[in-house]
ChimeraX commands (.cxc) that place a marker at each C-alpha (Angstrom):
marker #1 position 140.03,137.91,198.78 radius 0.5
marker #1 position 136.83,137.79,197.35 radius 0.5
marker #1 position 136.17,139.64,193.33 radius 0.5
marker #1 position 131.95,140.44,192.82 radius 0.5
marker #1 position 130.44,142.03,189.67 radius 0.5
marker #1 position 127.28,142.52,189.17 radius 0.5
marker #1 position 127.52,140.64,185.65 radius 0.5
marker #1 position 128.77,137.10,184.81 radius 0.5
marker #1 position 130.77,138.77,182.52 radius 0.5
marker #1 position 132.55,140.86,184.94 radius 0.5
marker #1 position 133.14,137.72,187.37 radius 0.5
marker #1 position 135.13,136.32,184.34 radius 0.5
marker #1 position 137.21,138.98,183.46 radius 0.5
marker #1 position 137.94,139.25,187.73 radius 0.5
marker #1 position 138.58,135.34,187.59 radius 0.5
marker #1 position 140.97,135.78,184.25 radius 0.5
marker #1 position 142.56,138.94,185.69 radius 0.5
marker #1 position 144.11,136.39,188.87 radius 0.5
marker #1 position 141.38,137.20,191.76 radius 0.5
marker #1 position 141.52,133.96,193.22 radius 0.5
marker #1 position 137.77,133.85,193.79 radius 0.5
marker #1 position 135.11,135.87,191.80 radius 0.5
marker #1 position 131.48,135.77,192.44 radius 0.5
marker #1 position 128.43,137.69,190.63 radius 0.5
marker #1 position 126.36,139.86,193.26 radius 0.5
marker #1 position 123.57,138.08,192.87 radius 0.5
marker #1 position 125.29,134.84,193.82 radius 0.5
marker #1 position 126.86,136.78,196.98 radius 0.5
marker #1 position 124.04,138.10,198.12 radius 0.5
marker #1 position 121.59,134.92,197.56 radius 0.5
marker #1 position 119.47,136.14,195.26 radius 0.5
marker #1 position 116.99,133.62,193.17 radius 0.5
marker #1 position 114.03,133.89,191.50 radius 0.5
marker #1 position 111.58,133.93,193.63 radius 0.5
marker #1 position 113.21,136.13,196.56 radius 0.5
marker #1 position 116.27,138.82,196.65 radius 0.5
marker #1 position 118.97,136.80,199.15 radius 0.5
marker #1 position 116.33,134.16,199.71 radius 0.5
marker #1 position 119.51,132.29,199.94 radius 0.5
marker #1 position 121.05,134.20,202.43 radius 0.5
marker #1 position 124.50,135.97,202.06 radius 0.5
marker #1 position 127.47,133.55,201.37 radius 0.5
marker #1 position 129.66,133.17,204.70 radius 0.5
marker #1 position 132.51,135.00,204.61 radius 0.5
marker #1 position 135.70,134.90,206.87 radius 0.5
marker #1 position 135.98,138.40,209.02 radius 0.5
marker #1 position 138.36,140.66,207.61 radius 0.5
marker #1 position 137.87,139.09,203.89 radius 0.5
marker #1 position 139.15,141.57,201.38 radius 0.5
marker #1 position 136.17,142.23,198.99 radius 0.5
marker #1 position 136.56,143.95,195.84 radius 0.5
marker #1 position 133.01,144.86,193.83 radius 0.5
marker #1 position 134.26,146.01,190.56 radius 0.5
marker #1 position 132.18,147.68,187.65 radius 0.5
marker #1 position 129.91,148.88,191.24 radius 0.5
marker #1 position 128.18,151.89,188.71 radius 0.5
marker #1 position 126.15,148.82,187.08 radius 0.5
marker #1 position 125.16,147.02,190.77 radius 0.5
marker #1 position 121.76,148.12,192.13 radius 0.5
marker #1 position 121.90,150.67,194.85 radius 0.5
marker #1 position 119.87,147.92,197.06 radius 0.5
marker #1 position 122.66,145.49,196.52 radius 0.5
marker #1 position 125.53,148.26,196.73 radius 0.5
marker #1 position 123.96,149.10,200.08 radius 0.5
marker #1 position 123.59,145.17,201.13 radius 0.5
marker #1 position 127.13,144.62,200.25 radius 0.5
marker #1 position 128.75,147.84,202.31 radius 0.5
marker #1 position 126.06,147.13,205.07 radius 0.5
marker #1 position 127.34,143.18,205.37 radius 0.5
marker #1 position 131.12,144.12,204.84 radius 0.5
marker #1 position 130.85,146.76,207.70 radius 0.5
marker #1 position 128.91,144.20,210.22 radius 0.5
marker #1 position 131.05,141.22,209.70 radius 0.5
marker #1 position 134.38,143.21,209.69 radius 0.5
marker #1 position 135.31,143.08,206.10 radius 0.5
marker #1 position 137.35,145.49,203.60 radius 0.5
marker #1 position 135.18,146.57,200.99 radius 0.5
marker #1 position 136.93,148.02,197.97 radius 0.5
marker #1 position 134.27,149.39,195.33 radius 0.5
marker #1 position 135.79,150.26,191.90 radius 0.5
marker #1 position 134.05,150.97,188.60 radius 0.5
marker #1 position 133.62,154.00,186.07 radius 0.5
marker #1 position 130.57,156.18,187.42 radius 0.5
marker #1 position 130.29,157.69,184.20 radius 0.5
marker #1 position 129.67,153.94,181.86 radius 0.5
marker #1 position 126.38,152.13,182.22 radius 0.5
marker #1 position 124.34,152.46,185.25 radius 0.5
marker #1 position 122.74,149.60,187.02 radius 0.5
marker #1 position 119.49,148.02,185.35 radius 0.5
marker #1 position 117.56,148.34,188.42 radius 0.5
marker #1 position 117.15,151.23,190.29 radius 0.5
marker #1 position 121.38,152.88,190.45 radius 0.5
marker #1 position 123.01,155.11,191.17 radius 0.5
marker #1 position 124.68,154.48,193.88 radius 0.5
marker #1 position 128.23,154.92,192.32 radius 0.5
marker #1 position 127.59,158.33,191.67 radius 0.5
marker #1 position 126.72,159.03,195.28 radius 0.5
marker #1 position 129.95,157.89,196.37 radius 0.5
marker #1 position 131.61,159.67,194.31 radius 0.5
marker #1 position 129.68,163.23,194.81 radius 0.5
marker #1 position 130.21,162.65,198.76 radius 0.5
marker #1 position 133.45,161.10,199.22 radius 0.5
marker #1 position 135.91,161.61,196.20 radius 0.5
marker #1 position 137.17,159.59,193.61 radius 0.5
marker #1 position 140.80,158.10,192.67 radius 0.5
marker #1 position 140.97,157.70,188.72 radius 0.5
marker #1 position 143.32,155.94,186.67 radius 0.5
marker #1 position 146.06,157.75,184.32 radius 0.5
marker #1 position 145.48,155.58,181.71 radius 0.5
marker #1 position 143.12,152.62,180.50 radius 0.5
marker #1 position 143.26,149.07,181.13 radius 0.5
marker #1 position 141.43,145.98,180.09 radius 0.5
marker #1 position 141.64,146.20,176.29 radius 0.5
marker #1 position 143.96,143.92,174.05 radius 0.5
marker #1 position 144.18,146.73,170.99 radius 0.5
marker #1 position 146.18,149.48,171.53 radius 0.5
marker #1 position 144.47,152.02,169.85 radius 0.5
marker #1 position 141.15,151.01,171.92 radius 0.5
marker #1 position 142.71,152.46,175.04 radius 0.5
marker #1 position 143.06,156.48,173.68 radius 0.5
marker #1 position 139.66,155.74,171.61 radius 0.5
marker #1 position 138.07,154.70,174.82 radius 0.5
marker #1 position 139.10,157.68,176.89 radius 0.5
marker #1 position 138.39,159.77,173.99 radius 0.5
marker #1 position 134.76,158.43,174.18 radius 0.5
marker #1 position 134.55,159.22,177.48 radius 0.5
marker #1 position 134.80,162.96,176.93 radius 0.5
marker #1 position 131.89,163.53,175.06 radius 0.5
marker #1 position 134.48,163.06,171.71 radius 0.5
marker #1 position 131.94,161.57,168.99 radius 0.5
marker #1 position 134.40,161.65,166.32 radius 0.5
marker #1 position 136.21,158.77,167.87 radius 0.5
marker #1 position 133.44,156.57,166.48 radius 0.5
marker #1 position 134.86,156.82,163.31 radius 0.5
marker #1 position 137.63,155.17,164.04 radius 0.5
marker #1 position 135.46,152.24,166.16 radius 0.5
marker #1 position 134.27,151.93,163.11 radius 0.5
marker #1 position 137.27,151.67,161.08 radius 0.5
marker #1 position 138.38,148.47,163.30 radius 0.5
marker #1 position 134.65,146.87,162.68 radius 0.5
marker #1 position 133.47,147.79,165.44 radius 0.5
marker #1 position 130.20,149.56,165.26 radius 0.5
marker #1 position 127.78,147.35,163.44 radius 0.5
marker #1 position 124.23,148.01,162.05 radius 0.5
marker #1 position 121.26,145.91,161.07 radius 0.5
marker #1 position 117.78,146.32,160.05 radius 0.5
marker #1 position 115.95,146.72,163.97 radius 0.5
marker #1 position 114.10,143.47,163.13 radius 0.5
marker #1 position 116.80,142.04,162.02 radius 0.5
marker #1 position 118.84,143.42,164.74 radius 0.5
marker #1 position 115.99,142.08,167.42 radius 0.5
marker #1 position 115.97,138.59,165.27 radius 0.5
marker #1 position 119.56,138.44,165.94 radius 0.5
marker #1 position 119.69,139.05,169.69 radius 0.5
marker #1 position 116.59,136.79,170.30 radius 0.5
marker #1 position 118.64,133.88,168.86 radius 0.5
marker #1 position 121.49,134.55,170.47 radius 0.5
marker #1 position 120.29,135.21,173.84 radius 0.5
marker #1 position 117.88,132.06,173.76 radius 0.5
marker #1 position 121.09,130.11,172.42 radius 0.5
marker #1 position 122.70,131.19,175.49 radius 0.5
marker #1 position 120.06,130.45,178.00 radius 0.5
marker #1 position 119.50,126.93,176.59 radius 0.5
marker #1 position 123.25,126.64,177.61 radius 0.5
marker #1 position 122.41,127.94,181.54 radius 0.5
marker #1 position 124.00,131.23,180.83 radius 0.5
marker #1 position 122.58,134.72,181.32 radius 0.5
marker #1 position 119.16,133.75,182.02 radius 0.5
marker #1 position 117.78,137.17,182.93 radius 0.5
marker #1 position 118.77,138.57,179.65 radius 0.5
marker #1 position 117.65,135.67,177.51 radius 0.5
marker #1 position 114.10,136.03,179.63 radius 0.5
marker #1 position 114.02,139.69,178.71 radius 0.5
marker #1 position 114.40,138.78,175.17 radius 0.5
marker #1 position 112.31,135.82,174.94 radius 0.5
marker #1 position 109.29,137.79,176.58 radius 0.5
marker #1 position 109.66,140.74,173.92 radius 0.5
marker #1 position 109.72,137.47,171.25 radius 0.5
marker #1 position 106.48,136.22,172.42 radius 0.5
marker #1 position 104.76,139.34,173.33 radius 0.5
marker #1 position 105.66,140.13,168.85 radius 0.5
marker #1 position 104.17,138.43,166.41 radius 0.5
marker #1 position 106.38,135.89,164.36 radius 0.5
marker #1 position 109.10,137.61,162.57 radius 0.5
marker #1 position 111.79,136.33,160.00 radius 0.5
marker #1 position 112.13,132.77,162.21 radius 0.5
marker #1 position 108.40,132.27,161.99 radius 0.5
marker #1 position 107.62,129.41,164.34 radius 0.5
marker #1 position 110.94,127.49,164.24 radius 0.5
marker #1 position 110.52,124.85,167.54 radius 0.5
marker #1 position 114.90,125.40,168.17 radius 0.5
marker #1 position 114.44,129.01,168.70 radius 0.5
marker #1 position 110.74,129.30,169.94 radius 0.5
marker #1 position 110.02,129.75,173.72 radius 0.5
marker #1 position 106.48,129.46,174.61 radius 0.5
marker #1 position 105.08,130.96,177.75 radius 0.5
marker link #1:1,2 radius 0.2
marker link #1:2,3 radius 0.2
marker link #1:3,4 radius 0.2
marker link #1:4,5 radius 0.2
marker link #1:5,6 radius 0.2
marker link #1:6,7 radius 0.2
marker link #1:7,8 radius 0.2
marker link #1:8,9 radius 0.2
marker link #1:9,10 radius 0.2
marker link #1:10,11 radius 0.2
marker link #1:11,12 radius 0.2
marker link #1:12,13 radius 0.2
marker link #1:13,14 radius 0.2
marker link #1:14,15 radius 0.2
marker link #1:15,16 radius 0.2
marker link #1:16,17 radius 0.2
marker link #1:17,18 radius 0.2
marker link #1:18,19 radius 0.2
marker link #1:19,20 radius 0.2
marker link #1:20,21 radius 0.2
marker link #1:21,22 radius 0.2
marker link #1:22,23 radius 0.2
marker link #1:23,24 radius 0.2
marker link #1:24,25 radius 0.2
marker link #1:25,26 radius 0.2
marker link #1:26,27 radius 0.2
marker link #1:27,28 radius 0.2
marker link #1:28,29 radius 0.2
marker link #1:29,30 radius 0.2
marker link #1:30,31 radius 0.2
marker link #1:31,32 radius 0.2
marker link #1:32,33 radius 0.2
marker link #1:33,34 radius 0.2
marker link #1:34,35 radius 0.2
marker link #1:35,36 radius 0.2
marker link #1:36,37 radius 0.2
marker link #1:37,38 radius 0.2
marker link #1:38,39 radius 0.2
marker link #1:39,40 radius 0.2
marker link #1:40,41 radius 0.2
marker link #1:41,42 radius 0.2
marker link #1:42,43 radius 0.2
marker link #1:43,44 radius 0.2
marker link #1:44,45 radius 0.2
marker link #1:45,46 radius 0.2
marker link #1:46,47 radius 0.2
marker link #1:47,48 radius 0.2
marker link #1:48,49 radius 0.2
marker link #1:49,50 radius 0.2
marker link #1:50,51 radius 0.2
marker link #1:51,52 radius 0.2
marker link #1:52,53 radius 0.2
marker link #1:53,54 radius 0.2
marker link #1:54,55 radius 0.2
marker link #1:55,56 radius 0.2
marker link #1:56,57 radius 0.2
marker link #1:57,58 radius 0.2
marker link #1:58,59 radius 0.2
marker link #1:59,60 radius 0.2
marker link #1:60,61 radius 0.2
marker link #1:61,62 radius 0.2
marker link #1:62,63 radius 0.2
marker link #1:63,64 radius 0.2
marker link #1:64,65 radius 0.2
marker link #1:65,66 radius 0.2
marker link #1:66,67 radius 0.2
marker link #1:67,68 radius 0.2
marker link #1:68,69 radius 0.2
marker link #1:69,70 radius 0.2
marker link #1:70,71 radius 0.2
marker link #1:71,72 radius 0.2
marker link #1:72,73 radius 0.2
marker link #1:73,74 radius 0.2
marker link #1:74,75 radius 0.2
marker link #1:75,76 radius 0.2
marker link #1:76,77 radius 0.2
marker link #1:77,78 radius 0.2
marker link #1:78,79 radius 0.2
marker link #1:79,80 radius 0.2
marker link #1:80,81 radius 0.2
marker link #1:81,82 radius 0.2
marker link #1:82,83 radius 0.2
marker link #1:83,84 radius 0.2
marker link #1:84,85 radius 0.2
marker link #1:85,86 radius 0.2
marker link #1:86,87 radius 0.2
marker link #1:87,88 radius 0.2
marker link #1:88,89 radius 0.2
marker link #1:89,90 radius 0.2
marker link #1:90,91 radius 0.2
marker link #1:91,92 radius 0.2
marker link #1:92,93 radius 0.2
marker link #1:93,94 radius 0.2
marker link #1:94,95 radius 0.2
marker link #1:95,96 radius 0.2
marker link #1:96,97 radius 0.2
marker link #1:97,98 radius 0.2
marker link #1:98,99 radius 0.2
marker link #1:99,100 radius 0.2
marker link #1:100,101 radius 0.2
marker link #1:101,102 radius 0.2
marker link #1:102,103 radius 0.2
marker link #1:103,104 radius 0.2
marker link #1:104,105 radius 0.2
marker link #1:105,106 radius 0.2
marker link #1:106,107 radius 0.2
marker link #1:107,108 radius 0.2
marker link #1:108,109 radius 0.2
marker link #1:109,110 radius 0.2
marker link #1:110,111 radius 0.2
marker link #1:111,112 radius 0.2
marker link #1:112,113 radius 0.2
marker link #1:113,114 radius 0.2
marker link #1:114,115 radius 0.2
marker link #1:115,116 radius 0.2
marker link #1:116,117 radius 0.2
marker link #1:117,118 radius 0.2
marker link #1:118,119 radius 0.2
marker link #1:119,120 radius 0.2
marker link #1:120,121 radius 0.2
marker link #1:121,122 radius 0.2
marker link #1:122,123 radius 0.2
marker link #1:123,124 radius 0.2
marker link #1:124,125 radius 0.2
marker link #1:125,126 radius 0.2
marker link #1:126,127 radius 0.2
marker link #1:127,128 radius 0.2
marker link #1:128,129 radius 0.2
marker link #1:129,130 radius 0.2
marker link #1:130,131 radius 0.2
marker link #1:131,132 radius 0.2
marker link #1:132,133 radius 0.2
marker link #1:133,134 radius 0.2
marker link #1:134,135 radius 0.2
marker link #1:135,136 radius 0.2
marker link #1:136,137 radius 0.2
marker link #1:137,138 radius 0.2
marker link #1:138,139 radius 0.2
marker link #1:139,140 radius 0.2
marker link #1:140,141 radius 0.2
marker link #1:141,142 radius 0.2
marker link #1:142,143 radius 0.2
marker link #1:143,144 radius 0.2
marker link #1:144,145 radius 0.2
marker link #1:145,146 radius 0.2
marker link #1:146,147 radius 0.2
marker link #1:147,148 radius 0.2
marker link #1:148,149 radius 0.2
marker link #1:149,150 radius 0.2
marker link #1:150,151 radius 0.2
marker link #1:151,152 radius 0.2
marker link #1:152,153 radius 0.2
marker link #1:153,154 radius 0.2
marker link #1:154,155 radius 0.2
marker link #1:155,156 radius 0.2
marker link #1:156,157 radius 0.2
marker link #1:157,158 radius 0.2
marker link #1:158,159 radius 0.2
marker link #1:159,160 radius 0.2
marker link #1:160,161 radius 0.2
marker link #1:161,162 radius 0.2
marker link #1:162,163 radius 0.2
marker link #1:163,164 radius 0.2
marker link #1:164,165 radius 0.2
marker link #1:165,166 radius 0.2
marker link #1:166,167 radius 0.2
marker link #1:167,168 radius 0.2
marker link #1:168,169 radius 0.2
marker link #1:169,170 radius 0.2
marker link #1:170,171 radius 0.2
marker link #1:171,172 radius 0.2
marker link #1:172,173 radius 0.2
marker link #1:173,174 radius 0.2
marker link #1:174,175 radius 0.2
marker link #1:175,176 radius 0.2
marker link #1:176,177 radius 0.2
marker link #1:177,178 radius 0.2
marker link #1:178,179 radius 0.2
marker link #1:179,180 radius 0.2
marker link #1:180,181 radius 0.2
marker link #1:181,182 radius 0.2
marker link #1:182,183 radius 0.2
marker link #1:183,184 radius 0.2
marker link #1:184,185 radius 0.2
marker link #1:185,186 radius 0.2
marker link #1:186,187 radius 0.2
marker link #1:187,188 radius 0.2
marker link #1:188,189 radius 0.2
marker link #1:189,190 radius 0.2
marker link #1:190,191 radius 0.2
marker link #1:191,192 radius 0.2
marker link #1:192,193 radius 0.2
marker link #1:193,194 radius 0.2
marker link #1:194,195 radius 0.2
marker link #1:195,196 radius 0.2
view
């Protein structure tokens, strides 16, 4: 059995949930800089069980590479996600085809969340119900900031992360809106600058 989400993220919370191996897309399919599956598409063994979770945030290019592989090389392709949360960053959906052509199967109840009172809220959410954010709030959950304090924030955390190998997309995305601004609150501090 193979796990794939299209964040790292998502791997971890396959690998935590017991899927014995858990990949991002991008991994799977070879993807680097330079070239999408320059790499070429990991080897699996025919008839591999493959289960892409969160599929409503992968790319309809890499939803399509995935089904297309699976189907040549004999493989069970399970797609799961919610096609009404995020979409994919790049061009998506391809979750919401699926699910206009061929159906969907949806869970009684929530799963995934440690706080009991996240699982109704979350649902709740779901349906359109804005007055639930009251009570996200009420458990510290929404937070607000000054936007350039707000961007100031995420710039330093994403660039912490990235120094650390981790989410390097995101970080890039950041650190390009950074440089592209001139220097806010952390004028030219050399531990958080990135230079292009």
């Amino acid at each position: 059995m193979l796990g794939l989400a299209t964040s790292h993220a998502g791997r971890n919370a396959l690998a935590k949930s017991g899927v014995p191996e858990a990949l991002n897309t991008s991994r799977f399919l070879g993807h680097t800089k330079e070239q999408r599956g320059g790499l070429g598409i990991l080897h699996l063994e025919p008839g591999t069980f493959i289960l892409l979770d969160e599929a409503s945030m992968t790319s309809t290019r890499d939803l399509r590479d995935i089904a297309v592989h699976a189907a040549r090389h004999g493989h069970k392709l399970i797609i799961s996600g919610d096609h009404a949360q995020l979409a994919a960053v790049e061009s998506g959906g391809g979750m919401n085809l699926l699910v206009s052509e061929l159906g969907h199967v949806e869970l009684a109840e929530a799963v995934r969340f440690t706080e009991e009172w996240e699982r109704d809220a979350s649902l709740r959410l779901r349906r359109g119900e804005t007055a639930v954010l009251a009570e996200y709030d009420d458990h510290g959950r929404i937070r607000g900031n000054d936007p350039a304090e707000a961007m100031e924030d995420a710039r330093r955390l994403y660039v912490a992360r990235y120094l650390q190998g981790d989410d390097a997309p995101a970080a890039c995305y950041f650190a390009s809106l950074w440089r592209n601004t001139p220097p806010g609150p952390g004028g030219d501090d050399p531990d958080i600058w990135i230079n292009g």
